[in-house]
C-alpha positions in Angstrom: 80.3 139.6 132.7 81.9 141.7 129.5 83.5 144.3 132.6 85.2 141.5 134.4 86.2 139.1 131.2 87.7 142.3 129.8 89.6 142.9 132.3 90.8 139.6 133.0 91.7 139.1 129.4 93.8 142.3 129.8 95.3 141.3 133.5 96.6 137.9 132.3 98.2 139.5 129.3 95.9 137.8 126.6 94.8 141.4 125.2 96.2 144.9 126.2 93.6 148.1 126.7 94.1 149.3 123.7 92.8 145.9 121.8 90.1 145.9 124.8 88.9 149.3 124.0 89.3 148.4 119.4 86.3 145.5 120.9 84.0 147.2 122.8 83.9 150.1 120.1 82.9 147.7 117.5 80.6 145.9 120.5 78.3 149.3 120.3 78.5 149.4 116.8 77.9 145.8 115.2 76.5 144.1 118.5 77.3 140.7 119.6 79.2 139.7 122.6 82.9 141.2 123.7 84.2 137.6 122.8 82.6 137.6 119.9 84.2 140.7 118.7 87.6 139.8 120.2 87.3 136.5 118.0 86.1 138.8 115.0 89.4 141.1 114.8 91.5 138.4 115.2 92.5 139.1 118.8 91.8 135.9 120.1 91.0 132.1 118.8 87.6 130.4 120.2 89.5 127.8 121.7 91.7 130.3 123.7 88.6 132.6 124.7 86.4 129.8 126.2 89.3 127.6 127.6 90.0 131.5 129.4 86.8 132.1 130.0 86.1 128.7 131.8 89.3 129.2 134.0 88.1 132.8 135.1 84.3 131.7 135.9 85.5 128.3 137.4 82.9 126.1 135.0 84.6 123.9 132.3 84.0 124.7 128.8 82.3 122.7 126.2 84.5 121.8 123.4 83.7 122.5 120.0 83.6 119.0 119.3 80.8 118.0 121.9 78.5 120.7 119.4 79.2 117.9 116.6 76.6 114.8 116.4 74.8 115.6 119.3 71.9 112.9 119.3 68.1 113.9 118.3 66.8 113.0 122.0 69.0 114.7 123.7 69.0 118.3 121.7 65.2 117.6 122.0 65.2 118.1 125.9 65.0 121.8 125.7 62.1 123.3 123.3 63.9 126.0 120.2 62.4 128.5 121.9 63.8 127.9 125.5 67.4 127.2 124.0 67.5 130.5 121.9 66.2 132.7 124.4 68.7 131.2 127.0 71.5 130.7 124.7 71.9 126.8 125.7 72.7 123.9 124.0 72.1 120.5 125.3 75.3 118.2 124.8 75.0 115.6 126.6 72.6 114.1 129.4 72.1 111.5 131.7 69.2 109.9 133.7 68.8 113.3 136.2 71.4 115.9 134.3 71.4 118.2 131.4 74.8 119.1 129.8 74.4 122.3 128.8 76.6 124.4 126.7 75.7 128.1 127.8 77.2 131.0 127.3 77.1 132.8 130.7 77.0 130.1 133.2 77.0 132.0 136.0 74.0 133.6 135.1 72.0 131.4 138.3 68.5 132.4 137.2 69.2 131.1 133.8 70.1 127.5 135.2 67.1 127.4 137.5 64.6 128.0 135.0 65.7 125.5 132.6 66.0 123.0 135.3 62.4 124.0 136.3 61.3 124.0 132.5 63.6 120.6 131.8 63.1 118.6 134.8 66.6 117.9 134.8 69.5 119.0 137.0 71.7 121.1 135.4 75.9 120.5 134.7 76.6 124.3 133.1 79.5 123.9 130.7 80.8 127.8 129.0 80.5 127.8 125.0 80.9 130.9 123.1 78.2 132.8 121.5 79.5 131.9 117.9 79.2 128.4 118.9 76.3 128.7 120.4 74.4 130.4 117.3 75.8 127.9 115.4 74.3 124.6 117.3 70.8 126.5 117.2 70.9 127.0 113.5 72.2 123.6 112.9 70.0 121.5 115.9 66.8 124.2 115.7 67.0 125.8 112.3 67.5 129.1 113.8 69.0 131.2 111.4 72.2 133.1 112.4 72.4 136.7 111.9 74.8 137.0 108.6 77.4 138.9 110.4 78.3 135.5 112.5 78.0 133.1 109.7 81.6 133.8 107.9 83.2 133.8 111.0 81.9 130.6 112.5 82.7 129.3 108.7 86.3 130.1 109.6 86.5 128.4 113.2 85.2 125.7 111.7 86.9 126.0 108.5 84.9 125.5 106.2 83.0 127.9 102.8 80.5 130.5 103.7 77.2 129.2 103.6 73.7 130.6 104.2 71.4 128.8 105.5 67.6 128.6 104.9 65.5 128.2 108.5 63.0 125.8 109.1 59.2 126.6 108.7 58.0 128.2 111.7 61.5 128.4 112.9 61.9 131.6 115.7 64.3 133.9 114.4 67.6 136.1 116.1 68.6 138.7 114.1 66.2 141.4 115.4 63.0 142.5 115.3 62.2 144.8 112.3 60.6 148.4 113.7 57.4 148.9 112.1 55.9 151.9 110.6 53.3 153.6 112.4 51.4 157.1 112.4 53.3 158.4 115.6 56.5 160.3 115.7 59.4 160.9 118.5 57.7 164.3 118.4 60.2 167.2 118.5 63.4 168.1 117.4 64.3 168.3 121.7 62.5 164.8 122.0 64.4 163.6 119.3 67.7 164.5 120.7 66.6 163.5 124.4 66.0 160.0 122.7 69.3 159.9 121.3 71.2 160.8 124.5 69.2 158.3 126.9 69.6 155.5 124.4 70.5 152.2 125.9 72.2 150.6 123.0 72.2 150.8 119.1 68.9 149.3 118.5 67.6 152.2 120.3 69.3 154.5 118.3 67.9 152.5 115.2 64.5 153.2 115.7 64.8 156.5 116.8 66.3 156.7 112.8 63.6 154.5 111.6 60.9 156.1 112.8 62.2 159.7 111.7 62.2 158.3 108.2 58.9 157.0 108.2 57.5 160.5 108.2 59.0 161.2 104.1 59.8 157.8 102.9 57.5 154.9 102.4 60.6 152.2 102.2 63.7 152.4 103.8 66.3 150.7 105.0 69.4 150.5 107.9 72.4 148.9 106.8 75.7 148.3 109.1 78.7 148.4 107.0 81.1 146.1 108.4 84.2 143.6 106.4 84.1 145.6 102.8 79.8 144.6 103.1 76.9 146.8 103.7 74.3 143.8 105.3 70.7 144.8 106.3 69.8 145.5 109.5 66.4 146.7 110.1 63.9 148.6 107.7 60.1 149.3 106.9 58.3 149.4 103.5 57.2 147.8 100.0 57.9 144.5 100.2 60.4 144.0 102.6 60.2 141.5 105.6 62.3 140.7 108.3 63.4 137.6 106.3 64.0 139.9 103.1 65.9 142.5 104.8 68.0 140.3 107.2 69.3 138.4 103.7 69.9 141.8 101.6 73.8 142.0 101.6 75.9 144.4 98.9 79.6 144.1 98.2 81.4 147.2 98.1 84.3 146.4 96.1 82.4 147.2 93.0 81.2 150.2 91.9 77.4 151.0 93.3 75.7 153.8 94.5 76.5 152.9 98.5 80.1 152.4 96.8 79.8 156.6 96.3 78.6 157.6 99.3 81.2 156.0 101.7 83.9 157.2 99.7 82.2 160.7 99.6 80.8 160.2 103.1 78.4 162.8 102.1 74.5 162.8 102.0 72.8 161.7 98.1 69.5 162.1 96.6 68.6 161.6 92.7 68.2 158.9 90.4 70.0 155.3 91.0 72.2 154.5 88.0 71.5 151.2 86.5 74.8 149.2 86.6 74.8 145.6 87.8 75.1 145.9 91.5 72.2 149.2 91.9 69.5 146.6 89.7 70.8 144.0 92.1 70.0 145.7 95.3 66.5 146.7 93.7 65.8 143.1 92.8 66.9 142.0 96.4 64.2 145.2 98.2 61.7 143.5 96.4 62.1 144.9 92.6 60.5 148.2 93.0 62.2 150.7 90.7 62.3 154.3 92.4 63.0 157.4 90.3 65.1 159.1 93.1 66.6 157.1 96.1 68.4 159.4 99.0 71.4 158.1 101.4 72.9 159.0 104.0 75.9 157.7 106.0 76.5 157.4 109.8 80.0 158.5 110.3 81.9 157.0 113.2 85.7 158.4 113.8 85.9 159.2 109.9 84.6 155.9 109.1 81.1 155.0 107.7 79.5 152.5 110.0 75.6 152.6 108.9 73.9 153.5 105.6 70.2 154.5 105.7 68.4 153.9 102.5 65.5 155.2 101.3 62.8 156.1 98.6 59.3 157.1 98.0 58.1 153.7 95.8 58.0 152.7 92.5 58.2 155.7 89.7 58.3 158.1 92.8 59.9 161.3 92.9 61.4 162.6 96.7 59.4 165.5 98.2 60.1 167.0 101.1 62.7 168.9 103.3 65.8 166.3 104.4 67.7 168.6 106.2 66.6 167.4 109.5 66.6 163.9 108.7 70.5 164.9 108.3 71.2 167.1 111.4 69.5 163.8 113.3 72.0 161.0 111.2 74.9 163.4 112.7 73.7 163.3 116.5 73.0 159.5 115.9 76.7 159.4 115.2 77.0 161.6 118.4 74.8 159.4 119.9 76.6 156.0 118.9 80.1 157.4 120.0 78.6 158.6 123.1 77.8 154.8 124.0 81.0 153.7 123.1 82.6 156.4 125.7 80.0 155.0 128.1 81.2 151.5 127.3 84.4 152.1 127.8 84.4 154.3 130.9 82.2 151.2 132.7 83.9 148.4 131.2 88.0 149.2 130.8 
């Protein structure tokens, strides 16, 4: 779907290759659909994406406004669980269809299963994936990922918010590694790991897990709109919840503040101005002696920071050097994706 919309988008003028290529670099990097990333740099409007994207997959797109209102019985025809895995939305329904917003309604196998779970025929209508996260968090009490929340604000024009999910409710920002006793084995594994990744949660764990053998808690975070935001992690008290929510400004001074501007590796003591105590109370208030950093360098741009310490009142001990050497091949590693995107997808 992402090889032929991109290139439709391109062939009827709405994007050139060189905006094409901007999106699917920040695709590998931040995740999210090639719409979604197109909306995100400002390249296209929702409304101008889906009304394309209906025109080029010959199904007709579900206005934003069919997302507003939408009554309790009918969002209630598809279980959470069934309408986040999918991606759907109910809009509307009669006696023997389903309306359902999707956002890949040519996906066949999709359509049948929901008819086979629903009962219902289905009437496919194309939505985009902001919209979509948006109905689930609103209908469901899915929580969006907090990189999508801002932006939907703007579609929709209205503040920033962040939302609190329901009790129970099923979650779609990731699932947080966790720390176990084995390793990626050697240094060759390690690199063979990197080089057959799939995509960047691959190259995540691969990071995760090589942190695990020094560092009791740790943490990812993808640097993206002048925020670092939490990605995945391991450690102390952090949960999936706790880590999905940490988010740090860096437009103040901080210690993360440092090492993007240095774009080099830090270990020692975190100074105690406002936003350092903040992050601290935000990983669970655990005050470490030394913390260490180090930054994931994309193009001469920081993309990821990886965090990490050894626990409250805990001094570092250990070698880092080939924690490094493997933060530099995960840049390799990332880049190489995006080349791979590129070469299959432009």
């Amino acid at each position: 779907m992402a090889l032929r919309l991109g290139e439709a988008l391109v062939q009827e003028g709405l994007i050139d290759n060189q905006q094409l290529s901007k999106a699917l670099e920040r695709q590998v990097i931040y995740g999210g659909r090639l719409g979604t990333n197109l909306i995100e740099l400002g390249l296209l409007t929702e409304e101008s994406l889906v009304r394309f994207m209906g025109k080029v997959f010959g199904v007709p797109y579900a206005d934003p406004k069919a997302f507003e209102g939408i009554k309790r019985g009918i969002v209630d025809s598809i279980a959470p669980e069934i309408a986040e895995r999918y991606l759907v939305i109910p809009i509307d329904r009669e006696p023997k269809r389903l309306h359902l917003a999707m956002v890949n309604p040519t996906d066949l196998r999709v359509v049948d299963e929901v008819r086979f779970i629903t009962g219902y025929e289905i009437v496919p209508y194309i939505a985009s994936e902001l919209r979509i996260l948006y109905a689930l968090e609103r209908y469901f009490g899915i929580q969006r990922p907090l990189r999508f929340i801002s932006v939907i604000s703007d579609v929709r024009g209205e503040p920033p918010q962040i939302f609190t999910p329901r009790k129970g409710a099923i979650r779609k920002d990731g699932r947080t590694p966790q720390r176990d006793d084995q390793t990626l084995g050697t240094a060759e594994d390690i690199g063979q790991s990197l080089v057959n990744a799939e995509d960047r949660e691959e190259i995540a764990r691969v990071i995760l897990d090589c942190a695990s053998s020094n560092l009791k808690r740790v943490v990812l975070f993808v640097v993206k709109s002048n925020m670092a935001v939490g990605w995945m992690g391991f450690g102390g008290q952090l949960t999936e919840e706790r880590i999905s929510l940490l988010e740090l400004p860096l437009d103040q001074p901080s210690i993360f503040r440092t090492v993007i501007d240095g774009r080099e590796f830090y270990q020692g003591p975190i100074p105690p101005i406002p936003l350092n105590v903040h992050l601290l109370e935000m990983m669970g208030g655990e005050s470490p002696r030394e913390v260490i950093l180090f930054p994931l360098v994309i193009k001469g741009r920081v993309a990821c920071l990886l965090y990490g310490d050894s626990g409250d009142k805990s001094l570092l001990i250990g070698d880092y050097e080939e924690l490094k050497r493997i933060m530099i091949k995960s840049s390799m590693a990332l880049e190489m994706l995006i080349l791979r995107k590129k070469i299959l997808e432009m």
